[in-house]
VEXMI-280456 format. One line per field, with one value per residue: x, y, z of N, C-alpha, C, O in turn; residue in three letters. Coordinates in steps of 0.05 Angstrom, whole numbers. Layout:
# residues N
nX <- c(X,...) .
nY <- c(Y,...) .
nZ <- c(Z,...) .
caX <- c(X,...) .
caY <- c(Y,...) .
caZ <- c(Z,...) .
cX <- c(X,...) .
cY <- c(Y,...) .
cZ <- c(Z,...) .
oX <- c(X,...) .
oY <- c(Y,...) .
oZ <- c(Z,...) .
kolza <- c(ALA,...) .
END
This chain:
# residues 321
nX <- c(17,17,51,27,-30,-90,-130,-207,-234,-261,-227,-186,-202,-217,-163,-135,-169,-154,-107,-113,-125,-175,-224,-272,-330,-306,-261,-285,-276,-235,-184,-207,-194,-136,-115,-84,-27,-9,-21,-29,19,50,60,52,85,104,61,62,70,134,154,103,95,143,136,90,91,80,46,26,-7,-4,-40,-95,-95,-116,-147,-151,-107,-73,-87,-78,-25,-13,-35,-5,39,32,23,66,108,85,97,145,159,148,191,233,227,248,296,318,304,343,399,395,389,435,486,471,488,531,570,548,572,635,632,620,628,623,592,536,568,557,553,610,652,702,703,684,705,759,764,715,700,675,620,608,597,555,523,520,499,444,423,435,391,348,350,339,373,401,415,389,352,297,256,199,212,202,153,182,225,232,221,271,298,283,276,326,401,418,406,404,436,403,363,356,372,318,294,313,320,324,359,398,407,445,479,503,528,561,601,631,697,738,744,701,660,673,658,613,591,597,565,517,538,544,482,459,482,454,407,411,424,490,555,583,625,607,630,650,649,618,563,554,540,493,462,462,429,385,364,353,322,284,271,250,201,177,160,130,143,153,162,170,204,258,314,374,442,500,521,466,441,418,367,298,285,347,360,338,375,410,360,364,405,404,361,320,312,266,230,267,255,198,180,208,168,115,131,134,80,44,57,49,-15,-22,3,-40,-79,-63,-29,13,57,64,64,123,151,136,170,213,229,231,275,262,275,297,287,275,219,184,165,136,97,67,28,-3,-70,-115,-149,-122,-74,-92,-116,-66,-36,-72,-61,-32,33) .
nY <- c(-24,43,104,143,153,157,203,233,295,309,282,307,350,341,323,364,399,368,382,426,471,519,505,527,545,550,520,465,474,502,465,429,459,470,433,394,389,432,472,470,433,467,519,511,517,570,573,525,496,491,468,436,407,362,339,318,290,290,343,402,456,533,558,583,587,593,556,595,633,601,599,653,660,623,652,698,690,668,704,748,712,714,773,786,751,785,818,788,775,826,826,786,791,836,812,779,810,854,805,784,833,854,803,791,840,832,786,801,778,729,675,645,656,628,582,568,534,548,605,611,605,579,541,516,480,427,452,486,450,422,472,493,447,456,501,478,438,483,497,462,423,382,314,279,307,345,387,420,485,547,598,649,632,590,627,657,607,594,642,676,674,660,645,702,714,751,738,679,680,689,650,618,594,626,608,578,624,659,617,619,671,669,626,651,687,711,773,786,778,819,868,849,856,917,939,928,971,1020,1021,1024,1072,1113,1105,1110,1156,1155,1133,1078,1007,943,886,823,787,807,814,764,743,758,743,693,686,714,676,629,647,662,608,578,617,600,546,544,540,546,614,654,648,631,605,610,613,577,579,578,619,659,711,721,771,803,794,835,877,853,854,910,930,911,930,981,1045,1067,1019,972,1013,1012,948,951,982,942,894,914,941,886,860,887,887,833,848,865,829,790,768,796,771,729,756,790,729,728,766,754,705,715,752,800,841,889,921,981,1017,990,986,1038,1034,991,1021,1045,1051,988,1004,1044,1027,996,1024,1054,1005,991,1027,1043,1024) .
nZ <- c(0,-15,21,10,4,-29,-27,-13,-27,15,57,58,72,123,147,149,190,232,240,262,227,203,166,105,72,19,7,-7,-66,-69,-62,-99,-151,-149,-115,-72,-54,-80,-58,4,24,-14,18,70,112,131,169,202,272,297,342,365,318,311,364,356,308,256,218,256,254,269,323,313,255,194,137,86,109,86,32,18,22,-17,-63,-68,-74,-131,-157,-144,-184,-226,-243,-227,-269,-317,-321,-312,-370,-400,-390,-422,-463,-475,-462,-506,-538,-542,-538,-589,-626,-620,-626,-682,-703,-698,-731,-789,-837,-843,-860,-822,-765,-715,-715,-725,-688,-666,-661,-603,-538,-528,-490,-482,-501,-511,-484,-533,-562,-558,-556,-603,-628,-608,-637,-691,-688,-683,-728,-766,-777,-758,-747,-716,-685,-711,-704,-730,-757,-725,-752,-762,-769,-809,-850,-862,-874,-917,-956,-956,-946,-902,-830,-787,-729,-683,-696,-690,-640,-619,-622,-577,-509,-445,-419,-454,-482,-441,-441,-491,-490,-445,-468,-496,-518,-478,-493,-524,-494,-450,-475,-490,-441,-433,-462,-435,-399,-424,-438,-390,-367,-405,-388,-330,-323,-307,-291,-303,-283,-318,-306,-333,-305,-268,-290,-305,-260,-257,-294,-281,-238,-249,-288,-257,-225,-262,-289,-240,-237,-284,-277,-247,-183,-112,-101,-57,-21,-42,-49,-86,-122,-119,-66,-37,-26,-44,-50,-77,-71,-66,-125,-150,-150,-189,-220,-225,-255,-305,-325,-356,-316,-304,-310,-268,-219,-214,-213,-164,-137,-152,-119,-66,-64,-65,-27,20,7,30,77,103,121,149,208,252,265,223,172,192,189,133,106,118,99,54,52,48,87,84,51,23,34,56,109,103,66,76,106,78,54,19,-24,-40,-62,-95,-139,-153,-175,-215,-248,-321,-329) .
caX <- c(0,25,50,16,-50,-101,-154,-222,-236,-271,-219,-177,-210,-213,-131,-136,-181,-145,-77,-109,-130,-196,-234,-295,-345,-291,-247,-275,-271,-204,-177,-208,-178,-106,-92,-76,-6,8,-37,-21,48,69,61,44,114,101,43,69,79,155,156,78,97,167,132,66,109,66,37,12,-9,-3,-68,-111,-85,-140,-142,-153,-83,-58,-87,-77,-5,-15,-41,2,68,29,29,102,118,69,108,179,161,150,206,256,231,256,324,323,313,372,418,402,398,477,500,474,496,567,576,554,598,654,632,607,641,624,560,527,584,547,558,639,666,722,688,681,719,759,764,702,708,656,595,606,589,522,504,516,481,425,425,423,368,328,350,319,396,414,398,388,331,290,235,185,218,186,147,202,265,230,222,293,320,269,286,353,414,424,392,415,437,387,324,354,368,298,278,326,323,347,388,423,425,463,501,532,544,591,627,645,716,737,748,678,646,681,645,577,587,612,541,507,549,526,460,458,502,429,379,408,450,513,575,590,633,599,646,636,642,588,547,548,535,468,438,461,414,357,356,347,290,258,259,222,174,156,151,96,148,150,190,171,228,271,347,391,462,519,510,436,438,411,338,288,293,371,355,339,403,423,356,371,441,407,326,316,305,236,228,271,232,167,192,212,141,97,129,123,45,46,71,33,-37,-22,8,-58,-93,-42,-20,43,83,62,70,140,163,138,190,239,237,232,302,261,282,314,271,262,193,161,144,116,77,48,15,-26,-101,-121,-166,-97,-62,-99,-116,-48,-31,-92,-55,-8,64) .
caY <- c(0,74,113,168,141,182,226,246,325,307,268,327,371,331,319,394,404,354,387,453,485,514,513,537,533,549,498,442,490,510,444,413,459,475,408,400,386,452,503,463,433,483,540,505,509,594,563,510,507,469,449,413,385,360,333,304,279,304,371,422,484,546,565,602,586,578,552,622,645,585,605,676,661,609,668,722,677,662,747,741,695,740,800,782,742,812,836,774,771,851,827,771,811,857,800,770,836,850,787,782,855,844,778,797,857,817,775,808,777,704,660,634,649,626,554,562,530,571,637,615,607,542,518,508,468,411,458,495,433,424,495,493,429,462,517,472,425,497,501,441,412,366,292,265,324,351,399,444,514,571,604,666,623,582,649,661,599,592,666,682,653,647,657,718,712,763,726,654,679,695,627,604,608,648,591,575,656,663,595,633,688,646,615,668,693,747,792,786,775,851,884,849,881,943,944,937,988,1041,1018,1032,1104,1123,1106,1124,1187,1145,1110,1044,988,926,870,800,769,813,807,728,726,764,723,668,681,718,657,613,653,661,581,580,619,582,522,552,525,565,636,675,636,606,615,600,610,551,579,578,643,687,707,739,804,798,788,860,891,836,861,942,932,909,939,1013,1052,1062,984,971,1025,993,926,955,989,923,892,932,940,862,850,919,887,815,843,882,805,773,771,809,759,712,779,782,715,722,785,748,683,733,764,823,855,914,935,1010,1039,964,995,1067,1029,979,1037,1057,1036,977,1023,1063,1007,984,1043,1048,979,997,1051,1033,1023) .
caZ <- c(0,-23,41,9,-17,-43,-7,-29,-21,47,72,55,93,154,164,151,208,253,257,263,203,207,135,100,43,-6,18,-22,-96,-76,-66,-126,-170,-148,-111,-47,-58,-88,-44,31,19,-14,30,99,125,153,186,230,295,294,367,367,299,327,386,346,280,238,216,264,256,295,335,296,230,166,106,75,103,67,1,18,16,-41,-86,-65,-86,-160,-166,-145,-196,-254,-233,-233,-295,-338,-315,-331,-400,-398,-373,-422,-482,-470,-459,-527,-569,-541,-544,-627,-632,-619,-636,-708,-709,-695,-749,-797,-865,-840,-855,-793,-753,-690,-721,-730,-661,-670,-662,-570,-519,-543,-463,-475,-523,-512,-490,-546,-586,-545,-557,-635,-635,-603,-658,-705,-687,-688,-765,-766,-791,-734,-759,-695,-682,-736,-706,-749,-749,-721,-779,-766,-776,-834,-870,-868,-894,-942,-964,-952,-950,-871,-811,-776,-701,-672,-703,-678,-607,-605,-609,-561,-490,-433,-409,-487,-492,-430,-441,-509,-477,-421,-478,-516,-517,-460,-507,-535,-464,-442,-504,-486,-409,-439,-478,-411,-385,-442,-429,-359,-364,-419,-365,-299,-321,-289,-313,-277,-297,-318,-312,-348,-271,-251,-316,-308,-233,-254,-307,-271,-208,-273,-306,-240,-210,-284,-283,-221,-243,-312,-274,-221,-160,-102,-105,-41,-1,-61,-48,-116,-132,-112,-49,-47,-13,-62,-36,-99,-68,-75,-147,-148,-151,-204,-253,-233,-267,-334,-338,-353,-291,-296,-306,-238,-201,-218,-206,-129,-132,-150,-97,-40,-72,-61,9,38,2,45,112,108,124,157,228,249,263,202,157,204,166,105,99,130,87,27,45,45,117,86,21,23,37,63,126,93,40,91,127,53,57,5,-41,-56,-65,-119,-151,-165,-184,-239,-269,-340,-328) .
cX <- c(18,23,37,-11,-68,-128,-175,-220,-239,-254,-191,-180,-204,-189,-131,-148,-167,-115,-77,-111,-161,-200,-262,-307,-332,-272,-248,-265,-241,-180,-175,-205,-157,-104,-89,-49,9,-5,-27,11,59,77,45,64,118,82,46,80,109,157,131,86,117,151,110,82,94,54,25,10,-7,-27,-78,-115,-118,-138,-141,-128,-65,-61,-74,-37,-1,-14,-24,32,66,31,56,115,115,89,128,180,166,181,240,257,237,282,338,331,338,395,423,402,436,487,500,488,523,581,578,562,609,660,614,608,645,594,551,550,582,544,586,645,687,719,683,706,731,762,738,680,676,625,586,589,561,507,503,495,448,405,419,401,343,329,346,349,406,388,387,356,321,261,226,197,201,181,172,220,254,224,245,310,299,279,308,368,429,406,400,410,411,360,333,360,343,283,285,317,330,365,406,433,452,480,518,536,571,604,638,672,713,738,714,663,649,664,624,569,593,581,530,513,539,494,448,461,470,415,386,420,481,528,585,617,619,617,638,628,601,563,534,533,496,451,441,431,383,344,344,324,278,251,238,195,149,151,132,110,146,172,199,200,249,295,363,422,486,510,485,434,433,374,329,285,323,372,359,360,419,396,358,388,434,377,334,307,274,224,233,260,211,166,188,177,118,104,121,84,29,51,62,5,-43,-20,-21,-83,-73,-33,7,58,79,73,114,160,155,156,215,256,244,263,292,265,279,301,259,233,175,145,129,95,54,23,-13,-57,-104,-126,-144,-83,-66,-121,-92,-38,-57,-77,-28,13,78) .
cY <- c(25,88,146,162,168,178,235,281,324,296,288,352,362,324,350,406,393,366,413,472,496,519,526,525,531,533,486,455,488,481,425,424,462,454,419,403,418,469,496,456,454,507,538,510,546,589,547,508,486,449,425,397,363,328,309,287,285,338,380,437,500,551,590,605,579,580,578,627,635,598,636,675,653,635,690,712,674,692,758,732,711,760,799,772,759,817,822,778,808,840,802,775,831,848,793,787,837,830,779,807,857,826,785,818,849,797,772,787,737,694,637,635,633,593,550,561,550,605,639,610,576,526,509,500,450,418,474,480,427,442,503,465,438,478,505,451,452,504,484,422,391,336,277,284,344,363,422,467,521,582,633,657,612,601,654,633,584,616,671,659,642,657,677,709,722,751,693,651,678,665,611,611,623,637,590,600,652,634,609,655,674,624,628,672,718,762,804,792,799,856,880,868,903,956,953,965,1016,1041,1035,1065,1113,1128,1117,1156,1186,1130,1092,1021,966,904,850,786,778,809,782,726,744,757,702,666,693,695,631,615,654,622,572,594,610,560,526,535,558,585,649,670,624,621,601,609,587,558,572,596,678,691,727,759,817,800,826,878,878,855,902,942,924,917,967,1018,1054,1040,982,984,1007,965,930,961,968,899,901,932,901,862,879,909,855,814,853,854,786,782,781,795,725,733,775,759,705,741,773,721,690,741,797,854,884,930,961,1024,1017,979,1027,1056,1004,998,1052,1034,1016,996,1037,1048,996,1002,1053,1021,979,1020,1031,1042,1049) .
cZ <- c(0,8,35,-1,-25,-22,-13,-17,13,61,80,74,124,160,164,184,236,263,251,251,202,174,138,80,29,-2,1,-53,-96,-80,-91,-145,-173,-129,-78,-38,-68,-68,-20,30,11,7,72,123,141,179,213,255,304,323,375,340,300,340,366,317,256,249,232,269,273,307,320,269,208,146,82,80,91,38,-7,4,-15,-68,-91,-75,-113,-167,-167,-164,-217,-254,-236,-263,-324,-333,-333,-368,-413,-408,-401,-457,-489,-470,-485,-557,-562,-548,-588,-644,-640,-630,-668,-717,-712,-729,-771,-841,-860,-849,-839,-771,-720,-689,-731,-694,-657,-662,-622,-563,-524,-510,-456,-491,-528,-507,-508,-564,-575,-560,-589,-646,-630,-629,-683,-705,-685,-719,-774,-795,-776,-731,-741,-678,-699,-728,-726,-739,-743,-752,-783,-776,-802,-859,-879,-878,-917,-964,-966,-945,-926,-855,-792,-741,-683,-678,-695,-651,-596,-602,-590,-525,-481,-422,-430,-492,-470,-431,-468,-504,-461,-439,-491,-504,-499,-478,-519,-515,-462,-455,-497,-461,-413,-442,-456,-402,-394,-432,-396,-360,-391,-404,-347,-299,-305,-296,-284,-294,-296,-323,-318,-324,-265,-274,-307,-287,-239,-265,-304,-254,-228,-276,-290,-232,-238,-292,-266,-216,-271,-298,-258,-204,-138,-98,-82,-19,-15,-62,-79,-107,-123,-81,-26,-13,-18,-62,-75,-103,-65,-99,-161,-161,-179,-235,-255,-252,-295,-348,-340,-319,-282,-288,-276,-219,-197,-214,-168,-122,-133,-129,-78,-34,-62,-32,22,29,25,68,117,123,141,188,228,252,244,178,168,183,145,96,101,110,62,30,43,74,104,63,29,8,40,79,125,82,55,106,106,56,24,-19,-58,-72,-99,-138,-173,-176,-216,-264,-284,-329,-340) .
oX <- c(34,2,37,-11,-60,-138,-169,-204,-226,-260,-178,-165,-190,-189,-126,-134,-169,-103,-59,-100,-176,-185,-274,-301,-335,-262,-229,-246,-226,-163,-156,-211,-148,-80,-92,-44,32,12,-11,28,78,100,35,59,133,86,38,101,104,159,135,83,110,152,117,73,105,54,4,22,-8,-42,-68,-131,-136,-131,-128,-116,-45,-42,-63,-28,10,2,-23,47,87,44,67,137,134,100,137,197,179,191,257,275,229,289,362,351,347,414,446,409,455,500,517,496,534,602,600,562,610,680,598,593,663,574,559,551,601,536,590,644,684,736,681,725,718,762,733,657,658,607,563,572,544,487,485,481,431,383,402,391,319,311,348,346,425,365,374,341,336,241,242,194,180,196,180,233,265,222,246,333,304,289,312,360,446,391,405,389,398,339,313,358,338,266,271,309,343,385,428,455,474,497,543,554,595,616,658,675,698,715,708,649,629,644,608,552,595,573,530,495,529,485,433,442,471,407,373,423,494,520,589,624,613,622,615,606,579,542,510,514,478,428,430,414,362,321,330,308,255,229,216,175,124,130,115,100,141,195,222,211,260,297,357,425,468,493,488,429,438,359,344,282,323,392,377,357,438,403,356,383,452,370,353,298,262,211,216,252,208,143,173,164,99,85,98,69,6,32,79,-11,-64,-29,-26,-103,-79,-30,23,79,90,93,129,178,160,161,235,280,260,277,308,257,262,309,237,227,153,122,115,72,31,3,-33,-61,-96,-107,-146,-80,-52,-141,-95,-29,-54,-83,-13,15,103) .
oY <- c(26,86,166,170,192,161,254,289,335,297,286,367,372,315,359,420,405,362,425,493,477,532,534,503,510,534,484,443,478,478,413,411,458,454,440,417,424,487,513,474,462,512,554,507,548,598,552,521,466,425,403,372,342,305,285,264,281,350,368,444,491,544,612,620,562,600,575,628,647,604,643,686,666,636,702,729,674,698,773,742,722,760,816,780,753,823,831,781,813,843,799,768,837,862,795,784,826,832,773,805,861,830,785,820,848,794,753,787,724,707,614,615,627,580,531,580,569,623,661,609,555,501,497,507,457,405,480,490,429,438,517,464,429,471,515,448,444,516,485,415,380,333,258,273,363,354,438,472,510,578,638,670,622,594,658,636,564,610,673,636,624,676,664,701,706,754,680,631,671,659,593,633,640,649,600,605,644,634,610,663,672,605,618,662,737,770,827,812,811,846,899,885,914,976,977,981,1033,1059,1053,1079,1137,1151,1136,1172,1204,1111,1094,1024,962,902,848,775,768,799,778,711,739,760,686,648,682,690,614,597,644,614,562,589,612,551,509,512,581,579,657,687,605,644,579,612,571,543,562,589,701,674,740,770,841,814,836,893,890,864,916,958,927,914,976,1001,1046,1038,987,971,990,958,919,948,972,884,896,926,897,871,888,923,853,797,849,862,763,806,777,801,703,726,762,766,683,736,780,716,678,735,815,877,900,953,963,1034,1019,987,1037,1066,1000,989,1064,1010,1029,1001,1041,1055,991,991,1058,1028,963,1025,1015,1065,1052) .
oZ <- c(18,21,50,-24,-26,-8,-27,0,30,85,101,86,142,183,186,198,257,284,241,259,199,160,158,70,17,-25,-14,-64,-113,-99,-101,-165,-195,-124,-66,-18,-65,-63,-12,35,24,11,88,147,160,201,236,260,318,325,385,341,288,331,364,314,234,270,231,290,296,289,319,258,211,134,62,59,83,23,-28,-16,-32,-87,-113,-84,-126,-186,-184,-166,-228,-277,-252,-280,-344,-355,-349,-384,-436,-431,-402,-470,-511,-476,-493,-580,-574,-569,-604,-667,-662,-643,-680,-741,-737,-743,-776,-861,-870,-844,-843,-758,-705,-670,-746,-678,-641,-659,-612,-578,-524,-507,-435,-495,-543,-517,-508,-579,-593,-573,-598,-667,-645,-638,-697,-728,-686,-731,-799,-819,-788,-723,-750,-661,-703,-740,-735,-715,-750,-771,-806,-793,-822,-882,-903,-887,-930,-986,-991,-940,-925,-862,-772,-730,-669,-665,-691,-638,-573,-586,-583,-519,-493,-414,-426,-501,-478,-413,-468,-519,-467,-429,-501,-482,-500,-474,-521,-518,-471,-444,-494,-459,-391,-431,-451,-397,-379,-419,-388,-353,-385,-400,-340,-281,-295,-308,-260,-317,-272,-347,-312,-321,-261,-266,-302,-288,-223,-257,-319,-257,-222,-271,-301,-230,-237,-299,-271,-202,-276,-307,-255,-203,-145,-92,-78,-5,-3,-71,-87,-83,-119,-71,-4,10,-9,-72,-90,-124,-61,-103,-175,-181,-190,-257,-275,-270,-311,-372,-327,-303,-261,-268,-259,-200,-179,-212,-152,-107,-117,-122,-72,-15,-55,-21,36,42,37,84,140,134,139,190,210,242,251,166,154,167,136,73,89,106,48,11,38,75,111,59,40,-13,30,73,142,86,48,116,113,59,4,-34,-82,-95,-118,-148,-197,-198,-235,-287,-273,-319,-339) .
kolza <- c(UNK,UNK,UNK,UNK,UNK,UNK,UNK,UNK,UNK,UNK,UNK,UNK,UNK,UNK,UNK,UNK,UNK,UNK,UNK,UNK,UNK,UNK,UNK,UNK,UNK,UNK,UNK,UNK,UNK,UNK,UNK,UNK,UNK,UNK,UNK,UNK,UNK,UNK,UNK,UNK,UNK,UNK,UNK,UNK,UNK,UNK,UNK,UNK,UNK,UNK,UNK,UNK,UNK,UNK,UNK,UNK,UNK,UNK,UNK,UNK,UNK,UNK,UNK,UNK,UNK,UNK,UNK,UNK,UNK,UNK,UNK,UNK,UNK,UNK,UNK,UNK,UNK,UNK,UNK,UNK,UNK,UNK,UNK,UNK,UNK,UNK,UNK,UNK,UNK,UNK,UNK,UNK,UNK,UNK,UNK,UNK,UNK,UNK,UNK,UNK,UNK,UNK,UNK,UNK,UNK,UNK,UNK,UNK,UNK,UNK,UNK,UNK,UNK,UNK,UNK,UNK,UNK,UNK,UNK,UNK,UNK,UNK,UNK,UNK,UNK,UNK,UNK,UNK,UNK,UNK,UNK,UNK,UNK,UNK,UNK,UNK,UNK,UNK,UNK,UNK,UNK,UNK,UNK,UNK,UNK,UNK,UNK,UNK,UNK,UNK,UNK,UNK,UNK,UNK,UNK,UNK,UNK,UNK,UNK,UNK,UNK,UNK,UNK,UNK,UNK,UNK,UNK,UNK,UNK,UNK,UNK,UNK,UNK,UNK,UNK,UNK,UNK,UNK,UNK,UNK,UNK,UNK,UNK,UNK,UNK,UNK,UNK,UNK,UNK,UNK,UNK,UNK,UNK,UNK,UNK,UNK,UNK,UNK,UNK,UNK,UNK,UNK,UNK,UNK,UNK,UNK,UNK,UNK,UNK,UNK,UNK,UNK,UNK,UNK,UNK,UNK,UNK,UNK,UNK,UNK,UNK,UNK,UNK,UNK,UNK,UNK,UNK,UNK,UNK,UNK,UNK,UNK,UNK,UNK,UNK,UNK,UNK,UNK,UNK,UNK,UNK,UNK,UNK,UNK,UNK,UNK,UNK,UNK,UNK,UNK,UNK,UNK,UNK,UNK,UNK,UNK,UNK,UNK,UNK,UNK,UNK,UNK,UNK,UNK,UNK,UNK,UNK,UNK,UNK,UNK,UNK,UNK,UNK,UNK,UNK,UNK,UNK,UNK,UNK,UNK,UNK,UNK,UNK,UNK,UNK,UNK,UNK,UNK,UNK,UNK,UNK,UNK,UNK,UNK,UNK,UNK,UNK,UNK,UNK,UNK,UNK,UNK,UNK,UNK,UNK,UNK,UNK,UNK,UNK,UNK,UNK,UNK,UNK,UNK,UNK,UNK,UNK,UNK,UNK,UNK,UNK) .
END
């Protein structure tokens, strides 16, 4: 017998109820369309009370806890996820206009140069051959994988007599972008962070250096949290880099350094708008660590923007970007 067997809705409710959960009418709806597995598991773990669950070996909640603050959370981490999501595919765009920009500067008097090994970083040698293999299983040339182009790319080699870099990054990821970025040649790499660097010195009115280190270490930790949010896992507490000590409000500082300013503003502002619309329902010291699991202790103008009445809140959150 399955140490997890299966549960009807009602039976659902009632381990719910037993270790402390109080429910409602909407209870069974909510359940039977988001799962129990993703709405309780996932987001049960602010809830619990560690020393009775400890003690009891299973789950139990803190006193007072209800299924509502579960979903409450549940919903307020899928808006998290929406929200950062715009923002990567900002961050993600920018990486793969420079990187085709440069690249086919460099090589301008070549055809496809983005399929001459020769053209990266030769120490790196063998993922190079991955990431041209990739490339070409999207030119639908790689005998071993042979999907239907995109109707963009099959215009161009129907038409013309290659596919230009900038229209085959776009079908690529943001992992394959920034994987040929991190093989390119330093020399090449500098030039792409240089781009940034222009970029940046337009929007903020400020010259910075963008180094390839710091470049990498930011669409490393982009490309991590924009994973976690295509997959719908949970973000509000999700640590990434080797470390896994890079919180999503850490992140921050990684997409200022490559969004327009307005973007990053507004980014800081739909947060804050977010976590000032939940503490507004939330107990202070459940509110407490949901800031804390966030990494967001220190985020300038939490505790001003907590103090704005709902109605404002989302008044503004109504108005275009």
């Amino acid at each position: 017998m399955m140490d997890k067997p299966f549960r009807t809705i009602e039976e659902q409710i009632a381990i719910l109820n037993s270790r402390g959960v109080a429910t409602d009418k909407s209870t069974p709806e909510v359940l039977a369309r988001e799962g129990y597995y993703s709405v309780v598991n996932g987001y049960k773990d602010l809830y619990l009370d560690p020393a009775a669950t400890k003690a009891a070996g299973e789950d139990v909640f803190r006193k007072g806890t209800t299924f509502q603050d579960i979903c409450r959370l549940f919903r307020f981490d899928r808006a998290l996820r929406q929200t950062f999501f715009r923002y990567f595919a900002i961050a993600e765009a920018a990486l793969k206009s420079l990187c085709a920009y440069h690249f086919a500067e460099a090589h301008q008097d070549e055809p496809e140069p983005y399929l001459n090994a020769t053209n990266y970083d030769e120490c790196q040698r063998t993922y190079v051959d991955w990431l041209i293999s990739d490339f070409e299983s999207a030119l639908a040339r790689n005998p071993r994988k042979k999907p239907q182009p995109k109707a963009y790319l099959e215009h161009y080699l129907k038409n013309h007599d290659e596919v230009p870099l900038w229209v085959l990054l776009r079908y690529m990821t943001l992992g394959q972008a920034f994987k040929f970025y991190c093989y390119q040649t330093e020399s090449m790499r500098n030039k792409i962070a240089k781009g940034f660097a222009v970029l940046y010195e337009l929007s903020y009115g400020e010259k910075i250096n963008v180094s390839p280190r710091r470049l990498t270490q930011a669409y490393d930790h982009i490309k991590d949290f924009r994973n976690i949010c295509a997959h719908e896992e949970r973000l509000y507490c999700a640590r990434v880099s080797p470390g896994h000590d890079i919180s999503v409000v850490d992140a921050l500082s990684d997409l200022q350094l490559v969004l327009p300013k307005n973007e990053a503003a507004q980014l800081t502002n739909d947060i804050l708008d977010l976590l000032a619309s939940i503490g507004e329902d939330m107990r202070e010291a459940d509110f407490s660590r949901l800031v804390t699991s966030m990494g967001a202790e220190h985020l300038p103008g939490l505790k001003e923007r907590r103090n704005v009445p709902r109605t404002s809140l989302e008044a503004r959150v109504a108005q275009p970007a």
